[in-house]
N, C-alpha and C positions, 0 to 999 in steps of 0.2 A: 226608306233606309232605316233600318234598323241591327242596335247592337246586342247581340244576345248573350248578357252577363253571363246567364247562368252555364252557357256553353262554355266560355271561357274557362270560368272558375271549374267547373268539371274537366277539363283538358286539363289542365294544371296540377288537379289532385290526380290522375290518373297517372301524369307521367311526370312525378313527382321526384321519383328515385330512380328515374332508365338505369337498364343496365347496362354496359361495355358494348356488347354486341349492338343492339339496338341505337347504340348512338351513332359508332361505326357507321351502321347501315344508313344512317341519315346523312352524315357526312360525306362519305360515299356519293349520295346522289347529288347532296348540294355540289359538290366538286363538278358535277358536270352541267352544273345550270339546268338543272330539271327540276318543275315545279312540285316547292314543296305543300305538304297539307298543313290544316292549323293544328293537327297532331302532333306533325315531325317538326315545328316551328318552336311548340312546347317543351319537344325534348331537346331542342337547341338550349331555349330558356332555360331547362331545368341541369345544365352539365356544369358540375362543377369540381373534378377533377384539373389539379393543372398541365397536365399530360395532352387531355381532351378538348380545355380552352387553348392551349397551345397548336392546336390541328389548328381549332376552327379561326383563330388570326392567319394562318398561314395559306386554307382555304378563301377566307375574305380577300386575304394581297393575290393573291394568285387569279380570283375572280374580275379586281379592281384591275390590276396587268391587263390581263387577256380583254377586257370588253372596253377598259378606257385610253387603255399604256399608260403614258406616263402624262396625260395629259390633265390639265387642273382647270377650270372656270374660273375666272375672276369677275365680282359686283360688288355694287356696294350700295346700301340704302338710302334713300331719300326722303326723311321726317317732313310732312306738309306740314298737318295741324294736329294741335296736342289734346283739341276741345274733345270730351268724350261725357257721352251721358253715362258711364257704368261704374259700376264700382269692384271691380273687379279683385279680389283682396293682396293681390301678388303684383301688381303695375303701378309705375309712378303715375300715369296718367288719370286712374282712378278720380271721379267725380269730386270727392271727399279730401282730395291732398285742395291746400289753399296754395296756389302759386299761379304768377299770371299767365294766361293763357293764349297761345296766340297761334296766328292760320299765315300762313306766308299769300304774301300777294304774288300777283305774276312776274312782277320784277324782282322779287326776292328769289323765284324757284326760277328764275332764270338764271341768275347772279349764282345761286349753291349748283344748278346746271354747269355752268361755265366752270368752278371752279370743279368739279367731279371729272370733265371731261380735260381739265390742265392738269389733272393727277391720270387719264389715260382711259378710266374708262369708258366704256361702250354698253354696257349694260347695268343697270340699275332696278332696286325694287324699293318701290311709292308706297311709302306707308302713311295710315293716316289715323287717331283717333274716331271713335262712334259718335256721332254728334247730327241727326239730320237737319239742324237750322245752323249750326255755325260751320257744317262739313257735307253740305248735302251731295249728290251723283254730280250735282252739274260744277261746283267745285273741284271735281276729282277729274272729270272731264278734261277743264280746261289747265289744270297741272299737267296731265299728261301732254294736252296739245305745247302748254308751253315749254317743258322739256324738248320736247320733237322738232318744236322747230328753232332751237338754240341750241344754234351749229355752223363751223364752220368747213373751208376745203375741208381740213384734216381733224376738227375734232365735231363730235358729235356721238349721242347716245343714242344705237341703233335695236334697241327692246328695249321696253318697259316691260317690267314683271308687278305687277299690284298687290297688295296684302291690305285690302282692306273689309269692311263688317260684311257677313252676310245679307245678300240684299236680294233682289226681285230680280226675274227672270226676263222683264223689261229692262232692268236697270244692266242685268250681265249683257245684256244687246246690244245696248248704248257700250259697254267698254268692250266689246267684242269690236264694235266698228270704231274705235278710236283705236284699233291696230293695238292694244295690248298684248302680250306676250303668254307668261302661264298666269293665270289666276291663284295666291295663293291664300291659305286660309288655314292656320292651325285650328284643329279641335279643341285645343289646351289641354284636356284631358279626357277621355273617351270614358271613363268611370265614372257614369251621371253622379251618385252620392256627393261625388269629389267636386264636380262640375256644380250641382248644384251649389254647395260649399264654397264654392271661390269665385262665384257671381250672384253675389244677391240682389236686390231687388232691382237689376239689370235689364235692359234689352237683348243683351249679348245672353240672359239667364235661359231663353228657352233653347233646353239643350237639343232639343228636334228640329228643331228650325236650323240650327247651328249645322245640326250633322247634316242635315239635305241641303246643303248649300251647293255643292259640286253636281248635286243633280240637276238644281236650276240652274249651273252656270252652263254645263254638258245642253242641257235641254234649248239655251242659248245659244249654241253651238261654240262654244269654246271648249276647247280638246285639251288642253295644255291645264291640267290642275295642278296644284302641288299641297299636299299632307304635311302633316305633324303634330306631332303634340311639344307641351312645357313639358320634358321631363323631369317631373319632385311633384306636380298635382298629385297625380294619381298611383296605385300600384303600375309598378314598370312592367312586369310582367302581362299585367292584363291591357296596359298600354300598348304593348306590341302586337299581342296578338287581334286587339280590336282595330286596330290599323291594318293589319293584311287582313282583317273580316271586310271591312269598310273600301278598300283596295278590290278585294274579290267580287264586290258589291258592284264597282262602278265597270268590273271589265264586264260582268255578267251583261248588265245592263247596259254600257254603252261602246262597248267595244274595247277600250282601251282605260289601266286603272290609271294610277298616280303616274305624272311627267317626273315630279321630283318630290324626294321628304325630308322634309328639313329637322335638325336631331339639338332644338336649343336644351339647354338647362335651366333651372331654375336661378336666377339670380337674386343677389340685394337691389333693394328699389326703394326709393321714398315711399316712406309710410307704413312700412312692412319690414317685420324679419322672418330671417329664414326658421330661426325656431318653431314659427307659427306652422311650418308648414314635415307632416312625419314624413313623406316618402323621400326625401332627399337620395339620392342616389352618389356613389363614391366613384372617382376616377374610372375604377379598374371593373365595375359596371356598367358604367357608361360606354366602356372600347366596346364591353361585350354586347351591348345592343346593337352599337354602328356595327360589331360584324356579323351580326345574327340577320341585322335589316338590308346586307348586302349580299349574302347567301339566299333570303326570303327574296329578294326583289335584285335581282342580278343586272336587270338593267334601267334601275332608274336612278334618275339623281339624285346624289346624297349630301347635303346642302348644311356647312357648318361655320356659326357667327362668330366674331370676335369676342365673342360671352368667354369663347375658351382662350387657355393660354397656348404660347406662342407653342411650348413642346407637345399642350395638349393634341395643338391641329398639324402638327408636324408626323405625330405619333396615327394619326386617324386619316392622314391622306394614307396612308400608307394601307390602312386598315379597311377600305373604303369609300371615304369621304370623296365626293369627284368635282363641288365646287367651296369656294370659300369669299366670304367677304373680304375685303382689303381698305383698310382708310378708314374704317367705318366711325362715322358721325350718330349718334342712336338720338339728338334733341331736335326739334323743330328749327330750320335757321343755322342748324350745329359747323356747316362746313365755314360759311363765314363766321362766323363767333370763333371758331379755333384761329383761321388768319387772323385772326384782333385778339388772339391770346385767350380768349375764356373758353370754358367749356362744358356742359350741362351733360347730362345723361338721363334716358328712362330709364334706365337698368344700368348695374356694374357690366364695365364690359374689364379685355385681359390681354386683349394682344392690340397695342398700341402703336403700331411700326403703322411708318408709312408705309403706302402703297409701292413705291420704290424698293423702298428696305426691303418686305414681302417677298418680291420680286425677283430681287437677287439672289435671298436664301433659297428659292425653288428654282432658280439657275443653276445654285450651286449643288443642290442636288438631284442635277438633271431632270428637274418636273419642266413642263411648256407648258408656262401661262399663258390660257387662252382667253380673250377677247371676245371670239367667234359666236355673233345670232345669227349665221348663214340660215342655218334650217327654220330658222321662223319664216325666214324672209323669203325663202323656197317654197315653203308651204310643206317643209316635211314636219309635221306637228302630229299629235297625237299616234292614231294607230298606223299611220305613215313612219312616223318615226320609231314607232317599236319594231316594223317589219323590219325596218336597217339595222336597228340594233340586234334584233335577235338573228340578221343574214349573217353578220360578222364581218359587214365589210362597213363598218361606222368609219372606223378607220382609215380606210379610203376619201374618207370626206372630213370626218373632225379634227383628224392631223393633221394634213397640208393646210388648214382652214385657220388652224392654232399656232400654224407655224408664220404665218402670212401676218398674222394678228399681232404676233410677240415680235415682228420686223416693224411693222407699224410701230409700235410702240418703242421700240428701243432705237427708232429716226427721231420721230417727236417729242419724246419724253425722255429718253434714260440720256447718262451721262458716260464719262468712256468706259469707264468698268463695265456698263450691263453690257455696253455695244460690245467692248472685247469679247466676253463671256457669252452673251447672248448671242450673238453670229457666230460662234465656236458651236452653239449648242445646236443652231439652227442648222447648219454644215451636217454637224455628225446624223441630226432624225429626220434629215432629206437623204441622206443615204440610207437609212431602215426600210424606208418606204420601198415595200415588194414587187409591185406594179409599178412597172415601168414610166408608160402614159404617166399613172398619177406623178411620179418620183421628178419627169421633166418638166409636166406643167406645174409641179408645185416648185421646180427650180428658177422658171423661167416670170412665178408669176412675185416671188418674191424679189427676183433680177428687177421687174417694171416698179414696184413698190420702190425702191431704194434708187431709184431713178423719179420718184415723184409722184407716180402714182398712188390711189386709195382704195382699198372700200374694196380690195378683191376676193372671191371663193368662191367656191367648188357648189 
């Protein structure tokens, strides 16, 4: 795998100043979910009329409508250990910050398990510092195993998502068969200069190693990867277009590219300011990535943290975005340390609502929080799961499934409000549902749910 700067940078000078027409013609196509080239990707990049960004938000909702509706993911992270050999110049975890360091035991990731699943979720992503003697494979192993099986009748986390260092293609084996979910692994920045720049004398520094990470994990046979970069490393423009290169790369080769890309920012973090760093990127370039990377990639998931604020992801479900963190803890230990009142952070996070809170507001504006790891657990994973997606009958499966989920949740967890709200909302999107069959057994399966039952879908 390899990124080819110079292409990049040539596309970019090329279609520097489209014109009307030309841009047109690209919008046009993306409107109908036809794959675009790293040409047409370019002159997305490069429009900056406000007439013409005004299309392409409208094209982005319209794309998000028709392949997700109105349906939203909800996860929320899980800090193990904060030990890391790098020095990575933009992370509080960095080698070089002096603060003490610590690896949660099993009892501990059992105790922030429990408390994750009394906030409602069901899916979670394990994140860990680089450290192979104070965080090695068999550490992460047995995090995963102790999540999984701390649970009860009704709560339990059914996917683990992983985000941790690139590792061996034995080692992706081992978490392939610990039933992990997607594999996820930012780039940080696809723009080596930069990359080399904001890992120095690191493990995490070889940037090749880095980048073929998704091949050993595919080679492994884990299907389910998920992308991204820090947007503010690297030039944004070349960021995007070396992710749909690196994307192109993995369907060539293994059949199917990115499961999901996750769109973080650059934040404040001990030990670092943002001054240090030029590509910062402003509000109103950021929407235009999330809806350039939703036109590029019509059906994958588009995955945004509490890094942003409440109006930011309010404004970007809309634009795109199809899951979201909720609760979210960013320090080792962090969910119990907030019930005892303190609270640490890797990074600045901005949207601070409970999980509940969350909840309600995408109640209230008719989104269905979804719960739903049905397809992992089905086996519709990788190029499985794009065939559905791109059949157009996702829908068929991931709304009864989302709707089943947010019943679940507003028996066990919510209070009368969500339940008033929440079964008003559930009512009205069992009635959208077109197909019949589906529309009764997704009635009938929420009726056994609210009678006591769990754990049902499609």
């Amino acid at each position: 795998m390899q990124i080819n700067a110079k292409t990049i940078e040539n596309l970019l000078q090329e279609t520097e100043k489209p014109s009307k027409e030309v841009i047109q013609s690209v919008l046009d196509k993306a409107a109908k979910k036809e794959n675009l080239s790293m040409k047409e990707i370019a002159i997305l990049l490069n429009i900056d009329s406000n007439e013409e960004l005004e299309q392409l938000f409208e094209i982005a909702r319209a794309i998000k409508q028709e392949i997700y509706g109105n349906r939203l993911v909800i996860f929320a992270p899980l800090y193990v250990s904060n030990y890391c050999v790098n020095s990575c110049t933009y992370c509080g975890y960095k080698r070089d910050n002096d603060f003490p360091r610590k690896r949660l035991t099993r009892e501990e990731i059992q105790r922030e398990t429990q408390i994750l699943e009394k906030n409602g979720h069901k899916r979670i992503a394990l994140e860990a510092g680089e450290d192979p003697v104070n965080c090695p494979i068999e550490y992460i192993l047995d995090a995963i195993d102790a999540v999984y099986t701390t649970k009860t009748e009704k709560d339990a986390i059914r996917r683990i998502n992983v985000n941790i260092a690139a590792t061996t293609v034995e080692n992706y084996k081992r978490l392939k068969d610990a039933e992990i979910g997607t594999y996820i692994l930012f780039q940080e920045t696809y723009h080596q200069p930069s990359y080399e720049a904001t890992h120095p004398k690191s493990l995490k520094g070889d940037y090749n190693y880095h980048l073929s990470a998704f091949d050993r994990a595919m080679e492994a046979g884990i299907d389910d990867v998920g992308g991204g970069v820090l947007f503010g490393l690297g030039p944004w423009k070349f960021e995007v277009l070396a992710m749909m290169m690196h994307n192109a790369h993995l369907e060539k080769e293994y059949g199917v590219g990115f499961h999901t890309v996750s769109v973080p920012r650059l934040k404040k973090a001990e030990g670092m300011s943002l001054d240090e760093f030029p590509h910062i990127i402003d509000d109103f370039t950021f929407m235009k990535i999330v809806a350039i990377l939703r036109l590029a990639l019509p059906f994958v998931g588009l995955i945004l943290s509490t890094r942003e604020s409440e109006e930011m992801r309010q404004r970007l479900i809309h634009h795109g975005v199809s899951q979201i963190s909720a609760g979210s803890c960013t320090d080792v230990g962090g969910y119990t340390l907030k019930e005892q009142g303190v609270e640490l952070v890797q990074f600045e996070t901005a949207d601070h609502r409970d999980p509940l809170v969350i909840l309600k507001s995408l109640v209230d504006d008719e989104i269905i929080p979804s719960y739903c790891t049905a397809c992992y657990r089905s086996g519709r994973t990788g190029d499985r799961f794009m065939r559905l997606a791109k059949s157009g009958q996702i829908g068929n499966i991931c709304t009864p499934n989302a709707l089943m989920t947010l019943t679940e949740y507003i028996l066990d967890y919510g209070d009368d409000e969500i339940q008033r709200k929440g079964f008003a909302l559930i009512e009205k999107e069992i009635e959208k549902i077109e197909n019949e069959k589906v529309r009764a057994l997704t009635q009938e399966n929420v009726q056994r749910i609210r009678k006591g039952e769990r754990d049902l879908y499609l």
